[in-house]
KENU-39532 format. One line per field, with one value per residue (C-alpha): residue number from 1; z, y, x; residue in three letters. Coordinates in steps of 0.1 Angstrom, whole numbers, plus 5000, padded with zeros to 4 digits. Each point is the difference from the previous one (the first is absolute). Layout:
N
bami <- c(NUM;...)
w <- c(Z;...)
v <- c(Y;...)
u <- c(X;...)
vexvo <- c(ALA;...)
//
This chain:
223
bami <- c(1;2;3;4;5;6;7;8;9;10;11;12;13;14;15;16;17;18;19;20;21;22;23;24;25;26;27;28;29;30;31;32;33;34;35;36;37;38;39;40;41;42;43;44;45;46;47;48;49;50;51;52;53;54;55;56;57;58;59;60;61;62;63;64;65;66;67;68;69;70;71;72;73;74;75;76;77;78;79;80;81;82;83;84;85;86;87;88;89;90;91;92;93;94;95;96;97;98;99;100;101;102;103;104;105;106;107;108;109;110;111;112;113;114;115;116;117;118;119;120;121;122;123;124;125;126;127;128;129;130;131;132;133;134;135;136;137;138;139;140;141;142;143;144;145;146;147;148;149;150;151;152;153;154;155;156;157;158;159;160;161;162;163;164;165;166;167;168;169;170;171;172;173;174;175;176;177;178;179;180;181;182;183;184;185;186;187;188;189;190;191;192;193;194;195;196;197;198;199;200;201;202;203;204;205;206;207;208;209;210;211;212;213;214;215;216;217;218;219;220;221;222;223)
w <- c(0986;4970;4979;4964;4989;5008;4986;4968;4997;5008;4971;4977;5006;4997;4966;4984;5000;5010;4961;5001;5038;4985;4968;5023;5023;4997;4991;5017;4997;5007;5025;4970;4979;5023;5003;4963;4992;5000;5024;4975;4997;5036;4999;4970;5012;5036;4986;4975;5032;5020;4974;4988;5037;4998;4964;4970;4994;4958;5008;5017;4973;4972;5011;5013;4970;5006;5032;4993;4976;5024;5027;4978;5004;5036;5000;5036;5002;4978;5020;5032;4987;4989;5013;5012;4963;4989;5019;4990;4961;5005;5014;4971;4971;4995;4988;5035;5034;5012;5038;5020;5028;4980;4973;5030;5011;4970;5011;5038;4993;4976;5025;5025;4971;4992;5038;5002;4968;5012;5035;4986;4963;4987;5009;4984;5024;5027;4988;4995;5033;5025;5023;4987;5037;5003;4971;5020;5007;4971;4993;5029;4989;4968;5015;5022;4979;4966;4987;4991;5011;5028;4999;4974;4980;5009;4995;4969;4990;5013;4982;4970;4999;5008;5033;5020;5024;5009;4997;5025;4973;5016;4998;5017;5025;5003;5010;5020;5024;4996;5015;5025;4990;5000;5011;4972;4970;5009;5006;5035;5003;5027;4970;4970;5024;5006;4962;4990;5026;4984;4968;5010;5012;4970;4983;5020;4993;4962;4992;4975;4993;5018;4972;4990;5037;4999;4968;5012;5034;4980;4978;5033;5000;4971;4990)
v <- c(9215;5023;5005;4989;5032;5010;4966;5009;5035;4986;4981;5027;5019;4974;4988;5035;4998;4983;4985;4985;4980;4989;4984;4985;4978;4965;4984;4975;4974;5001;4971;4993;4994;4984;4976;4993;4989;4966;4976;4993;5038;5004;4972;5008;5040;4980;4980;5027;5023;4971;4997;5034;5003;5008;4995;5025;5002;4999;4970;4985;5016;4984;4968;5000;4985;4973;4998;4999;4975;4979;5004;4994;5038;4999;4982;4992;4961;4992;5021;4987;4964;5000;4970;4998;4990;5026;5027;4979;5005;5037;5004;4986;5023;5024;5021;5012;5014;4970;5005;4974;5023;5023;4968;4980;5031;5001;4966;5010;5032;4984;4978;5026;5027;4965;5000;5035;5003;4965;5022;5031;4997;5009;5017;5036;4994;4996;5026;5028;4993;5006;5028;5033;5012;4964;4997;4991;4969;4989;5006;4976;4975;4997;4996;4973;4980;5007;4994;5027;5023;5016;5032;5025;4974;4992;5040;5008;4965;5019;5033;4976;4987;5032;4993;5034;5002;5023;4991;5000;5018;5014;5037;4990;4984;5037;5017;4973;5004;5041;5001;4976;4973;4975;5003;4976;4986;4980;4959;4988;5003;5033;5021;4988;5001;5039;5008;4980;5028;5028;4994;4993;5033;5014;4980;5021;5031;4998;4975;4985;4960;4991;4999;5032;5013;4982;5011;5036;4994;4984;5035;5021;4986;5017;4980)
u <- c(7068;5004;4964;4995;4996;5032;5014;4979;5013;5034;5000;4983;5034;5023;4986;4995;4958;4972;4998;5030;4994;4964;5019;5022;4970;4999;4964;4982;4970;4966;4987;4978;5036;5013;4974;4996;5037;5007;5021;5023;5009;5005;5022;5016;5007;5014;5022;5016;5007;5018;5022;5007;5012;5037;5004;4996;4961;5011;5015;4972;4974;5020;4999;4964;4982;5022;4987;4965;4997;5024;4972;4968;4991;5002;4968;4998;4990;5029;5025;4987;5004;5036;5017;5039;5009;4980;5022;5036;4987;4993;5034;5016;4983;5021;4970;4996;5017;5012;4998;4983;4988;4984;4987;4988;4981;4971;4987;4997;4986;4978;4985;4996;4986;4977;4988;4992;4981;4982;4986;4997;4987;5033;5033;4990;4969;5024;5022;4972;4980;5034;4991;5020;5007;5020;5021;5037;4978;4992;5036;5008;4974;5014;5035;4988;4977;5020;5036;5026;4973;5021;5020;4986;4992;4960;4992;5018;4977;4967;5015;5004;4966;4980;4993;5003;5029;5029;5038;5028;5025;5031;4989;4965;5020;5022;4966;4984;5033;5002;4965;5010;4971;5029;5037;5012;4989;4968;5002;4980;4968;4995;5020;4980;4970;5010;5008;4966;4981;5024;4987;4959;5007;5012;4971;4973;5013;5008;4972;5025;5009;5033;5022;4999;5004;5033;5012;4994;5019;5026;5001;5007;5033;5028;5024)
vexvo <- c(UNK;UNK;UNK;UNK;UNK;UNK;UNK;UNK;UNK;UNK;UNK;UNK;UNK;UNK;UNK;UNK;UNK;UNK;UNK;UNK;UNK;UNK;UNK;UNK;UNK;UNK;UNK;UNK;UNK;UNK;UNK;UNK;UNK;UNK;UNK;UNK;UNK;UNK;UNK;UNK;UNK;UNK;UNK;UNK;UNK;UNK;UNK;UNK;UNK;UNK;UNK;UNK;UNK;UNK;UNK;UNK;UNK;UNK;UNK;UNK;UNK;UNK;UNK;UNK;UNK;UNK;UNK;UNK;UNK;UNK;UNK;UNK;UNK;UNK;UNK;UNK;UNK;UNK;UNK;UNK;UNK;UNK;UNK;UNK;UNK;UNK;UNK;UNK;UNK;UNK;UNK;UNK;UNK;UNK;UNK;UNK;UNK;UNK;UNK;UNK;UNK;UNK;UNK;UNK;UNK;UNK;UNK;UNK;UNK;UNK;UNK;UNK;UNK;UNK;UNK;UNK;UNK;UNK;UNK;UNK;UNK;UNK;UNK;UNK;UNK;UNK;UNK;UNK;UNK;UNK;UNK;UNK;UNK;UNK;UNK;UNK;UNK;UNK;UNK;UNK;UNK;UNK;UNK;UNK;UNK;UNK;UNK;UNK;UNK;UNK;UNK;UNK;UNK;UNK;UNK;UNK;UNK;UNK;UNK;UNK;UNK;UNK;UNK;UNK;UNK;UNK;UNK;UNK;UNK;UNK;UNK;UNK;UNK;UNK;UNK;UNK;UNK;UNK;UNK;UNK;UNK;UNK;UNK;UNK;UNK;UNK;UNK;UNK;UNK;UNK;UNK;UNK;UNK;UNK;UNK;UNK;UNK;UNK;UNK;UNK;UNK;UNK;UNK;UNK;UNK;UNK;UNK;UNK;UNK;UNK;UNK;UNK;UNK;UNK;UNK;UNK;UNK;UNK;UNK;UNK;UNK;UNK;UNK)
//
């Protein structure tokens, strides 16, 4: 497998300078950040990336005041408490994305955001104490336990939030199969198992947060 520092000089040429690839690094949270923002923001960011998935995010953005005041701020307790009539009368204000999956989805990811804050102190406690060298599963964890949180939707969410994680972009997915990590873009759990030891690797050698290591293996590809 191919060393960061190659991957880092790689993308030093491609971008014209080593300035111009640090501008270009995504930013991410302290555990101490993490911890301190509330359960209504995590559910609030959640539920903005399920339903910017396959639309315009302006859209979404536009409409999402709308959307909070329809859902109390995305305080928790009241999201997890919607009734059936409650859901019928959000799918009739035409404030909002009317889409029942995706409007059905902040009360059952409030109740399971409400269960994991009630064991763990809070769901930026939860987020901030996942191991690193483990991330796909949290990935799968969220998948499993949330809604709409499948696909690339649960780590653009922890990209979202602050929480420190790569991202399966097509160009990562380029390299991951040129140095024959994977064959194919990664979906079971031996290939995201492989690219999650691919990138702890990585990790040791450059000492840096995941997200910027796969913004700079996305760099290595022109286009």
């Amino acid at each position: 497998m191919i060393e960061f520092a190659t991957l880092y000089e790689t993308a030093i040429l491609h971008k014209g300078g080593e300035a111009s690839v640090k501008a270009l690094l995504p930013r991410c949270k302290t555990p101490a950040q993490l911890r301190a923002q509330s359960d209504a923001f995590y559910l609030d960011t959640m539920s903005l990336r399920i339903f910017r998935a396959g639309l315009k995010h302006e859209l979404v953005d536009n409409k999402w005041p709308a959307f909070q005041q329809a859902y109390h701020g995305f305080d928790p307790f009241f999201c997890a408490m919607l009734s059936d009539e409650d859901i019928e009368q959000l799918m009739a204000n035409r404030g909002l994305i009317r889409h029942l999956g995706k409007i059905k989805s902040v009360r059952e990811n409030a109740q399971w955001l409400r269960e994991i804050a009630s064991e763990y102190g809070g769901f930026g406690q939860w987020l901030a104490d996942w191991p690193a060298e483990t991330l796909v599963e949290l990935w799968a964890a969220m998948k499993k336990h949330g809604r709409q949180l499948g696909g690339m939707s649960g780590p653009y969410f922890l990209r979202m939030v602050g929480r420190d994680t790569f991202l399966l972009t097509q160009d990562v997915c380029a390299v991951l199969v040129a140095q024959g990590i994977v064959t194919k873009t990664p979906s079971s759990k031996a290939e995201l198992k492989a690219v999650q030891q691919a990138f702890n690797v990585w990790q040791e050698e450059s000492g840096r947060p995941f997200c910027e290591i796969s913004r700079i293996v996305a760099m290595t590809v022109l286009g």
